[in-house]
N, C-alpha and C positions, 0 to 999 in steps of 0.2 A: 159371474156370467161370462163366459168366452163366444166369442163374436164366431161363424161358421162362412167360412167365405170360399167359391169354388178356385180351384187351383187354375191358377193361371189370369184371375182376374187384376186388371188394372185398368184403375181409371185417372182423366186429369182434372183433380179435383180444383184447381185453382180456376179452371170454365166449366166443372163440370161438378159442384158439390152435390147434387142428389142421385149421381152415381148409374147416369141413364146410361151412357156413350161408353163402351168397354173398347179400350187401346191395347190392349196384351196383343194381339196380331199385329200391329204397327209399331214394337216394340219389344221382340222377341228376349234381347240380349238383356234386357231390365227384368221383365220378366224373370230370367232365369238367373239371374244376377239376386234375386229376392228372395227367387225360391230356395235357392243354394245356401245364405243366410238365415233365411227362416230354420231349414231343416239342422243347424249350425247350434242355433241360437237353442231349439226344443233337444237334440245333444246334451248339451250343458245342461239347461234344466235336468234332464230325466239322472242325470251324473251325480247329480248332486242333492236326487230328492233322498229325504227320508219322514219318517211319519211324524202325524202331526202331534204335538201335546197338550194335555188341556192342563189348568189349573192343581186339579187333583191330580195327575198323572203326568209332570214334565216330561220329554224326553231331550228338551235340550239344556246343552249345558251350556252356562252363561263366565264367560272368563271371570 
């Protein structure tokens, strides 16, 4: 399952666990600071995918 979250949300979950109070406006540089790593982080993933294998049909290979 992957979680669908809108760009640019941030909340302070430490007063704010049920995620009412959105801080991304009072907080710009974090914001973009996250997003910048986020899109960093899906990079690598996507670099490094390749398909998946099952039992009858490996496709990887194990040293």
């Amino acid at each position: 399952m992957v979680a669908t979250v809108a760009q640019g949300t941030l909340y302070k979950l430490k007063t704010d666990p049920g995620e009412t109070t959105g801080v991304a406006s009072a907080h710009p540089d974090v914001v973009a600071r996250l997003e910048d790593e986020a899109e960093k982080r899906n990079a690598e993933i996507l670099a490094h995918k390749h398909p998946v294998g099952t039992v009858d049909t490996p496709n990887r290979k194990v040293p």
